[in-house]
KOLDOZA-42317 format. One record per residue (C-alpha): residue number from 1; y negated, x negated, z; residue in three letters. Coordinates in steps of 0.1 Angstrom, whole numbers. Each point is the difference from the previous one (the first is absolute). Layout:
<recs>
<rec><nr>NUM</nr><yy>Y</yy><xx>X</xx><zz>Z</zz><rest>ala</rest></rec>
...
</recs>
This chain:
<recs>
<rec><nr>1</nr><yy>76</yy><xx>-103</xx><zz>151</zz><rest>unk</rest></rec>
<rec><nr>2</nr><yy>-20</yy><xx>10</xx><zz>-32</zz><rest>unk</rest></rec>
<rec><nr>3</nr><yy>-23</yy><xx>-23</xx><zz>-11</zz><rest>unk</rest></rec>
<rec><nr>4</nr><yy>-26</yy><xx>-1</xx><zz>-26</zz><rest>unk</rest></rec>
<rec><nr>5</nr><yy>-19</yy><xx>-37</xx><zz>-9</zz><rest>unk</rest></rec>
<rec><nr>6</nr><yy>-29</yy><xx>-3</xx><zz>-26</zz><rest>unk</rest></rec>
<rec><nr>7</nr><yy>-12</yy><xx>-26</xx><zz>-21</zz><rest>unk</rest></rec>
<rec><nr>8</nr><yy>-20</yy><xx>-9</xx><zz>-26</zz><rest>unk</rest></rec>
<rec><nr>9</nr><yy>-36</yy><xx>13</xx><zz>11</zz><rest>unk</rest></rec>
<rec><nr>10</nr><yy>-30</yy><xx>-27</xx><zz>-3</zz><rest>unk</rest></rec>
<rec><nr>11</nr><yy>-34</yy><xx>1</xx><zz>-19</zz><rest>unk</rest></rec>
<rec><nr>12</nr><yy>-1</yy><xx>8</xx><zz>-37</zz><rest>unk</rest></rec>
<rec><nr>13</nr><yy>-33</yy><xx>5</xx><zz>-22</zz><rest>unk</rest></rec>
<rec><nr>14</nr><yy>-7</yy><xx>35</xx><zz>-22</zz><rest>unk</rest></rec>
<rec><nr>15</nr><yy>22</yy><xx>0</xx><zz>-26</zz><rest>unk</rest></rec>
<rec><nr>16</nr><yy>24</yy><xx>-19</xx><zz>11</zz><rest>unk</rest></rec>
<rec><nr>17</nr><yy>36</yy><xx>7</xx><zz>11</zz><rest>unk</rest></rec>
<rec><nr>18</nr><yy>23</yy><xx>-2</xx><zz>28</zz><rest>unk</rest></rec>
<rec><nr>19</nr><yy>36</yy><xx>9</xx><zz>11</zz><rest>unk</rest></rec>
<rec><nr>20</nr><yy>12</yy><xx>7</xx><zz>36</zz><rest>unk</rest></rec>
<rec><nr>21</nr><yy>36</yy><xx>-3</xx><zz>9</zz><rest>unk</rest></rec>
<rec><nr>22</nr><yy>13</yy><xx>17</xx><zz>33</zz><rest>unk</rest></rec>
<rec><nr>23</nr><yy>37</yy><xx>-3</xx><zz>9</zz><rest>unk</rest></rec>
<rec><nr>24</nr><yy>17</yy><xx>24</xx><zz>25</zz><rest>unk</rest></rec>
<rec><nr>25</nr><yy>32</yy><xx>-13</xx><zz>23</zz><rest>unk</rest></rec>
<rec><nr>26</nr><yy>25</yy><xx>16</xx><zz>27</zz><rest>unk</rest></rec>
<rec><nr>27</nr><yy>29</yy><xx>20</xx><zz>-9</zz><rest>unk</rest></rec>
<rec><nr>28</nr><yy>-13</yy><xx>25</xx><zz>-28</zz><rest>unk</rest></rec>
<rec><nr>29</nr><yy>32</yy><xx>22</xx><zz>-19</zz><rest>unk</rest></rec>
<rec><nr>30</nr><yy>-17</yy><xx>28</xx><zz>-8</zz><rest>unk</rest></rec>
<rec><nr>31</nr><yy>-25</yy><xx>8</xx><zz>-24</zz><rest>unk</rest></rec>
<rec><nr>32</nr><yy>-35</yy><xx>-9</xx><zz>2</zz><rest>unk</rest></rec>
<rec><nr>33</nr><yy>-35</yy><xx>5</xx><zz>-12</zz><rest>unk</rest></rec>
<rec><nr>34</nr><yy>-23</yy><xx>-31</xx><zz>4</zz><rest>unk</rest></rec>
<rec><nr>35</nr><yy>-36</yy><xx>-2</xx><zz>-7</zz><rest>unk</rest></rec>
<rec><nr>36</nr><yy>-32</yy><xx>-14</xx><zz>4</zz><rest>unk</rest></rec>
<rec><nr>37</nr><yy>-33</yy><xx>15</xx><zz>14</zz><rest>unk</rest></rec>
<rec><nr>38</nr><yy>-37</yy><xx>-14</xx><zz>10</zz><rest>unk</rest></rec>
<rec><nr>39</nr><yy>-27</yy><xx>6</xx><zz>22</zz><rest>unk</rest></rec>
<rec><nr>40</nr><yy>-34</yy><xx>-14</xx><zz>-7</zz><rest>unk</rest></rec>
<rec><nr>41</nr><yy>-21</yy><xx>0</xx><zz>30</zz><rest>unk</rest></rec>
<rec><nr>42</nr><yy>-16</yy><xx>27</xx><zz>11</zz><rest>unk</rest></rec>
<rec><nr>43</nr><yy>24</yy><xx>21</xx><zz>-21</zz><rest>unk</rest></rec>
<rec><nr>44</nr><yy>30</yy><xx>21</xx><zz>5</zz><rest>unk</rest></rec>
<rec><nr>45</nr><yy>34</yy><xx>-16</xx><zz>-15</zz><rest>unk</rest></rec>
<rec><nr>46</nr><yy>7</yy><xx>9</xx><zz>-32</zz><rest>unk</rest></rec>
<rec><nr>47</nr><yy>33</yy><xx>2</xx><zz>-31</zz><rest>unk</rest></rec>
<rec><nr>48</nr><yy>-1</yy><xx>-31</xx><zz>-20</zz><rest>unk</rest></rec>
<rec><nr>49</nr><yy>39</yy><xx>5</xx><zz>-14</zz><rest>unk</rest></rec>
<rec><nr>50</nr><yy>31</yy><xx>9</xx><zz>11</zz><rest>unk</rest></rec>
<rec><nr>51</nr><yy>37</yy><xx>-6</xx><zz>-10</zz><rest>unk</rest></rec>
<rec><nr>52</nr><yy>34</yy><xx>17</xx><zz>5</zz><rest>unk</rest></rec>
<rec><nr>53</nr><yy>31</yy><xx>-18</xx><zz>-5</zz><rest>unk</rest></rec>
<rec><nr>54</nr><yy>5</yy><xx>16</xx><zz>-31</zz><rest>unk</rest></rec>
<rec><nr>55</nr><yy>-30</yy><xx>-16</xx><zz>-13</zz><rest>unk</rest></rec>
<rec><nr>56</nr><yy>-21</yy><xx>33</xx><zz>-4</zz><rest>unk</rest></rec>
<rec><nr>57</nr><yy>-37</yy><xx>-9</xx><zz>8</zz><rest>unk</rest></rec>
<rec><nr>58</nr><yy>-31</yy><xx>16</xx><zz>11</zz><rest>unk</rest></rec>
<rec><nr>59</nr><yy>-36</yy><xx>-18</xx><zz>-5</zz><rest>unk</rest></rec>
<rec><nr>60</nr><yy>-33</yy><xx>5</xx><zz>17</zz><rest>unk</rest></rec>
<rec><nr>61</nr><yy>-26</yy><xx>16</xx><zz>-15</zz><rest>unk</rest></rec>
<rec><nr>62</nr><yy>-22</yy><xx>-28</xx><zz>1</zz><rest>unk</rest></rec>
<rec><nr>63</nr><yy>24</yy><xx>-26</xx><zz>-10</zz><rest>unk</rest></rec>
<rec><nr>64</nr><yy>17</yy><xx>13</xx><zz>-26</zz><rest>unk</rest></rec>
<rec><nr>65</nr><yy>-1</yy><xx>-17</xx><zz>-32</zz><rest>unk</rest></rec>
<rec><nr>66</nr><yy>-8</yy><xx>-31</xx><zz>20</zz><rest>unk</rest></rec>
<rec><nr>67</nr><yy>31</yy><xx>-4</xx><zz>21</zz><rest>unk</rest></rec>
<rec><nr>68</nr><yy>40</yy><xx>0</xx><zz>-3</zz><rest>unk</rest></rec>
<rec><nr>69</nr><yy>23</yy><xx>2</xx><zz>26</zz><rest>unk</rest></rec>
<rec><nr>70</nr><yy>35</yy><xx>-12</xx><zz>-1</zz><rest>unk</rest></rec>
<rec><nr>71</nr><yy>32</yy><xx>-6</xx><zz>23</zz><rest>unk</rest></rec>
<rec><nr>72</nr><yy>31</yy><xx>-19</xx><zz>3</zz><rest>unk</rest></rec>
<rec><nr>73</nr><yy>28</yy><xx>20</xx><zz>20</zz><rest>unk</rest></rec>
<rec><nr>74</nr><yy>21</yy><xx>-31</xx><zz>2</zz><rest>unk</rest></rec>
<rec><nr>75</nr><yy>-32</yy><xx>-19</xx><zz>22</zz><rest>unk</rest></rec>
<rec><nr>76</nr><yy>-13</yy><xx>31</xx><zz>14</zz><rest>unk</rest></rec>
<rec><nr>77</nr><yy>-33</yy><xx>-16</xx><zz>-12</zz><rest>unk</rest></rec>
<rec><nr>78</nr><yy>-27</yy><xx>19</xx><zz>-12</zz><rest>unk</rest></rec>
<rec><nr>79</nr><yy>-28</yy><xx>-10</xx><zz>-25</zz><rest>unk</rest></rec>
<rec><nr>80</nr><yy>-38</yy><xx>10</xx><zz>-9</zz><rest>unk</rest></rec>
<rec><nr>81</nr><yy>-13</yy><xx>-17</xx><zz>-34</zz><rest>unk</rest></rec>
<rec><nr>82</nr><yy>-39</yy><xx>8</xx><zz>3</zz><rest>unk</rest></rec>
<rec><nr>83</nr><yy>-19</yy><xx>-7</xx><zz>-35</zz><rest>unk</rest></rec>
<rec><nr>84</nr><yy>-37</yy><xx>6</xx><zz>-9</zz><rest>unk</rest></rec>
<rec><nr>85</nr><yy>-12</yy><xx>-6</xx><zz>35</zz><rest>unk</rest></rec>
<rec><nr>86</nr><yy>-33</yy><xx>21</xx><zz>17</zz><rest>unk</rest></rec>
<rec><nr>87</nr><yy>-15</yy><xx>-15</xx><zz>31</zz><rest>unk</rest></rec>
<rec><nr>88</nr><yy>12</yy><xx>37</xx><zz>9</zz><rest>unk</rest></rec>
<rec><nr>89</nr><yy>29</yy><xx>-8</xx><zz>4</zz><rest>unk</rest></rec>
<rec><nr>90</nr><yy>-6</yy><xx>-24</xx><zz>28</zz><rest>unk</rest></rec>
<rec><nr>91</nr><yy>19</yy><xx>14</xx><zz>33</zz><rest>unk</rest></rec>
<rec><nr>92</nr><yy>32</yy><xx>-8</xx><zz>18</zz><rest>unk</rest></rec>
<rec><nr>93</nr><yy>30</yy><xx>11</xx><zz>-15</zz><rest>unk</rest></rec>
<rec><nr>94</nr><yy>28</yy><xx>8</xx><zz>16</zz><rest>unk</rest></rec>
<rec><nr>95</nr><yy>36</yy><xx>3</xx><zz>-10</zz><rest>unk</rest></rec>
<rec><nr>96</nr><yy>20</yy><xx>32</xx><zz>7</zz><rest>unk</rest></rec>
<rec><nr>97</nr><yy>36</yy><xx>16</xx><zz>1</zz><rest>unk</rest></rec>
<rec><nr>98</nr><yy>12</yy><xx>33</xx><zz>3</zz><rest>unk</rest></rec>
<rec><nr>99</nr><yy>42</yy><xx>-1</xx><zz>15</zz><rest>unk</rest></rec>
<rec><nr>100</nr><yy>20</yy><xx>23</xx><zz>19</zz><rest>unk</rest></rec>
<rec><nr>101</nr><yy>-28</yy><xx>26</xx><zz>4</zz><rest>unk</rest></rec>
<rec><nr>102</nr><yy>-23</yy><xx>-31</xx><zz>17</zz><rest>unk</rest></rec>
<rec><nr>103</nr><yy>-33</yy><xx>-18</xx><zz>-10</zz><rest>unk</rest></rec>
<rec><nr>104</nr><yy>-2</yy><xx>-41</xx><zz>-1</zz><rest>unk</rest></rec>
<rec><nr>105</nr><yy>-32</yy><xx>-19</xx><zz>0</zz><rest>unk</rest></rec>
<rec><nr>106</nr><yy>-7</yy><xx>-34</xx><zz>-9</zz><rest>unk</rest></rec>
<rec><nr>107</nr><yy>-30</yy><xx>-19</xx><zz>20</zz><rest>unk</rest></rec>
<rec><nr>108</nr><yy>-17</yy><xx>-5</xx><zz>-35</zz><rest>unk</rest></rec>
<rec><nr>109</nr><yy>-15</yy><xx>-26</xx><zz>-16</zz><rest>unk</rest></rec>
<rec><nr>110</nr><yy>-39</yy><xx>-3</xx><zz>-12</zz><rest>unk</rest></rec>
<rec><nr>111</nr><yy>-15</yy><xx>9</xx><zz>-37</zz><rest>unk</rest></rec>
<rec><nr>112</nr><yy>-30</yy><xx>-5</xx><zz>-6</zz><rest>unk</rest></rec>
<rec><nr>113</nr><yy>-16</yy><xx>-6</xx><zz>-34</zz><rest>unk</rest></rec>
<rec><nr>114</nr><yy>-35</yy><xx>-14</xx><zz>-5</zz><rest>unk</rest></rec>
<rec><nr>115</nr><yy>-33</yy><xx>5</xx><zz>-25</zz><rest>unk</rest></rec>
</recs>
């Protein structure tokens, strides 16, 4: 009965900024990692950031610098601040979470950054 819903995704030119939100519901009492990944067509799915309840994060190599990832434990809501935009970034992102040993996926939402 886990389930992950993104929003936030749309069009955005270079340079520009964005922030995705993804919030995760059913009955979660254990600790969790949540995260987000994306997949560009034509390409294999890659890190963007990832989150433990603790707040201890881990950043894509290609993102880092540009991004921050952040959580509220009370929500179960997750959240991507993307800064500094590069058309590649454009691809679907999807939201993730790690509990009780299993994976959760989100159906994504669309990025994609123009010029």
């Amino acid at each position: 009965q886990v389930q992950l819903v993104e929003s936030g995704g749309g069009l955005v030119q270079a340079g520009g900024s964005l922030s995705l939100s993804c919030v995760a519901s059913g009955s979660i009492f254990s600790g969790n990692t949540m995260g987000w990944y994306r997949q560009a067509p034509g390409k294999q799915r890659e890190l963007v950031a990832t989150i433990t309840r603790g707040a201890r994060t881990n950043y894509g190599d290609r993102v880092k610098g540009r991004s921050t990832i952040s959580r509220d434990n009370v929500k179960n809501t997750v959240y991507l601040q993307m800064n500094s935009l590069k058309p590649e970034d454009t691809a679907v992102y999807y939201c993730n979470m790690e509990w009780r040993g299993m994976a959760y996926w989100g159906q994504g939402t669309q990025v994609t950054v123009s010029s």
